[in-house]
N, C-alpha and C positions, 0 to 999 in steps of 0.2 A: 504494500500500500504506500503512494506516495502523501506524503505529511504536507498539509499547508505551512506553510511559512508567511507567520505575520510579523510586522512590525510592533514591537512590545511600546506603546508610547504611552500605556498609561496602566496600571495594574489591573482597571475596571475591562479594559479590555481582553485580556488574559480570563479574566475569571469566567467571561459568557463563551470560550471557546471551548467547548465541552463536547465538538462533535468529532469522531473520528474519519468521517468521508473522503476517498478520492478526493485532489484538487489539484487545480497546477499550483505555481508558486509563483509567487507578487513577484514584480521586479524593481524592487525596492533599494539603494543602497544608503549605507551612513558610513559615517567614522568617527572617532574618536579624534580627540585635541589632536593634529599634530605638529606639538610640539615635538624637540628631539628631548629625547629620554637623558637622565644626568648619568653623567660616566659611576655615582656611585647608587644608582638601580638596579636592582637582584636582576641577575639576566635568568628568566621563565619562560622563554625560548624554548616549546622542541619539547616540555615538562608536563608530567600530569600529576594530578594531585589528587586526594582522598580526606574527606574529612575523619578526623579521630576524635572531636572534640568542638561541641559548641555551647560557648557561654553566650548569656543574653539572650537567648533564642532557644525553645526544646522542637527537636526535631520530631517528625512524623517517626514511629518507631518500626524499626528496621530499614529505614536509609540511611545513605550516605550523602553528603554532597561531595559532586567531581568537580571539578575544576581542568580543562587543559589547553594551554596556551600555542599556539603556531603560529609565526611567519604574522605578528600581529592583530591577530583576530583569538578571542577567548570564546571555549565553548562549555558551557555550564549543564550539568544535571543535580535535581535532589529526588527524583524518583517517581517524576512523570511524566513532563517536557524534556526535549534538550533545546537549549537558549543559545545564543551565540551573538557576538560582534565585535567591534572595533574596538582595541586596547592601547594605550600610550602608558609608558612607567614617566611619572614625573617624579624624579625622587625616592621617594619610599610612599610615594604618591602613584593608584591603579586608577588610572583615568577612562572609564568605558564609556563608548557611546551607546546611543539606541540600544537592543537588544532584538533579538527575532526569537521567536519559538516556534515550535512543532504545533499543531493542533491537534492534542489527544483526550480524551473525555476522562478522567481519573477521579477517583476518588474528591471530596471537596477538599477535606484539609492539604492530600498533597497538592491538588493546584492552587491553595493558598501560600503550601510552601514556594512553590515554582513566584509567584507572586515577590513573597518576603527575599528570598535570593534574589531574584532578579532588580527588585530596588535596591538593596544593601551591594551590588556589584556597580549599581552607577549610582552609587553614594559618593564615589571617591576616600576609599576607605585606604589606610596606610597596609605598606604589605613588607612582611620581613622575611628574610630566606636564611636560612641557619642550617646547612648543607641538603639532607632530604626535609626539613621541617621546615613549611611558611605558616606564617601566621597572618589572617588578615585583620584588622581591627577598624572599626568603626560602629557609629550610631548606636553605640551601647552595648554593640555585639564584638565578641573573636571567635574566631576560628580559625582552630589549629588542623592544619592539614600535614600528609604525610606523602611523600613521592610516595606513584603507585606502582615503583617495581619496587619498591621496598614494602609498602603496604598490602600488596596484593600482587606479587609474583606470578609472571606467566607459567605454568604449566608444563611441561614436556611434552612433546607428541607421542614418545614413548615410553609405553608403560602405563600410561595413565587411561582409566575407563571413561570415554568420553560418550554422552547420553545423546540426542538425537530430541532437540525440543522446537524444531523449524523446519519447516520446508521451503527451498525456494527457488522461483520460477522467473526468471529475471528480476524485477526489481518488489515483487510481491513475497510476503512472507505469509504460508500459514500454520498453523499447531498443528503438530500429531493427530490423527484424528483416532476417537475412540481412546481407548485406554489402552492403546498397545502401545510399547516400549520398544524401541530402537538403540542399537549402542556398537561404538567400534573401539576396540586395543589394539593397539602395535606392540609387539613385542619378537625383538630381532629377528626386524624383516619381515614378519609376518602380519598378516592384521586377520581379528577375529571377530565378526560382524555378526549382531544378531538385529537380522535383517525385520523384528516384526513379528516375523510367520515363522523363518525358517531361520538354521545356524550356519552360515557358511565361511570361509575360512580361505585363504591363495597369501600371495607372496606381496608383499609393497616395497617398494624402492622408496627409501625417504630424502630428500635433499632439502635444501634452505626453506625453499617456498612451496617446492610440489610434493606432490604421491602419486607415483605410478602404480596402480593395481595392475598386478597381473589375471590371469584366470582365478575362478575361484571357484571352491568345489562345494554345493549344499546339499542338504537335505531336501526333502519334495515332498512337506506333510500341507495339506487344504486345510485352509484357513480361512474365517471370518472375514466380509469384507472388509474392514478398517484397516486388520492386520497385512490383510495383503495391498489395502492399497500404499500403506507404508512401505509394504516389502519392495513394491512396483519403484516407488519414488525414492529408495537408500541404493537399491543397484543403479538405477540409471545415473546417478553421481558417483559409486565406484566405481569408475570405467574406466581405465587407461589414464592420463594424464589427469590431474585434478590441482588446482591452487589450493593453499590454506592460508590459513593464517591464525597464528594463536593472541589471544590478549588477555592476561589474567585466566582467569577458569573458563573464557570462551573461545571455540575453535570455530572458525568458520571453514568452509570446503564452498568450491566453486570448480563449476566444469562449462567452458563453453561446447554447445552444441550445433549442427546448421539449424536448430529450431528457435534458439537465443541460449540462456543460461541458464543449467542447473546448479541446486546446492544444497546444503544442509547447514544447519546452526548446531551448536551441539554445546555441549557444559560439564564439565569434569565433576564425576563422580565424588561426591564428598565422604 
């Protein structure tokens, strides 16, 4: 599903966008001050962050707030939008502009959080960087955040049981359907796939970015449709060449096809 993308310009606004629908995306842009940044500004360049800790503010429970910075533009989640826009460092001073969000229908208090972040970020709130630890402070509030390879460690491709909780079909994503379970291990060279319906099992080639499947040999028991039509959609993306990519406990998998893109989302076994 592609996300609208609004212009965050007022918080009332945020709160009434409660719908998840298809839409294209405004063609909106802003920026933030730019001034040039002072030679003594934490460079947060290229950096993601995790919160571990907020004063002045209780959070919705069991989120996080992210924070991650690139190439000048800031992209925020607390666990129902992601927000994003123009950043300048003045100083020990995080100057944002405008913001944009996603348009997703959540719960009320988290998009009241999304709300509370996304003013406290163009508050111009002081920011300190103490190797993996920033801290941001303003309007009564801190938070202490934590680099997120330090806070939340990517994963291995091998060894680890990674679960199968997406499907995807160019730029669309759906759930598992039914209550069947999908899941793949690697473990030297080999990957062990329980495809849904059936167990089957061949050779992988692992390198930086891909996985070459080779053949793979299964079982042949019938199955409920849900499970098979899982099983349909985890083979057609273990196919010969396949992208990944790890971030924290999630693994994405990608296969071009001549029909467009397949893929899988997946999430390491806790």
């Amino acid at each position: 599903m592609t996300k609208l993308l609004l212009p965050l310009l007022a918080a009332s606004a945020l709160a009434l966008s409660a719908c998840g629908s298809d839409s294209s995306s405004t063609d909106t842009s802003t920026s933030a001050s730019t001034a040039d940044s002072s030679d003594d500004s934490p460079d947060l360049d290229g950096r993601e962050f995790l919160s571990t800790g907020v004063k002045g503010q209780t959070l919705v429970e069991g989120t996080k707030i992210r924070l991650e910075f690139m190439d000048g533009a800031i992209s925020a989640n607390a666990g129902c939008n992601s927000m994003g826009g123009d950043y300048v460092l003045e100083g020990q001073t995080l100057a944002v502009g405008p913001m944009f969000s996603t348009e997703m229908g959540c719960e009320q208090a988290l998009m009241d959080q999304d709300i509370w972040l996304a003013e406290f970020l163009t508050s111009s709130p002081t920011v300190a960087l103490d190797g993996d630890v920033l801290t941001l402070d303003g309007d009564g509030t801190t938070i202490e955040m934590l680099d997120r390879e330090s806070a939340d460690p990517d994963r291995p491709i091998e060894g680890t049981l990674w679960v199968v909780d997406g499907l995807v079909t160019d730029d669309a994503v759906s759930s598992v359907p039914g209550d069947a379970t999908a899941s793949i291990t690697i473990i030297d060279g080999e990957a062990m796939v329980e495809t849904g319906c059936n167990n089957a099992g061949g050779s992988v080639e692992v390198a930086e970015t891909t996985l070459t499947f080779g053949p793979m040999m299964m079982t042949l028991m019938a199955c409920p449709p849900a499970e098979t039509e899982l099983e349909r959609a985890v083979l057609a993306v273990l196919d010969s060449v396949v992208d990944y990519e790890i971030e924290a406990d999630r693994l994405t998998l990608r296969r071009d096809t001549p029909d467009g893109v397949l893929g899988l989302d997946l999430t390491a076994d806790q």
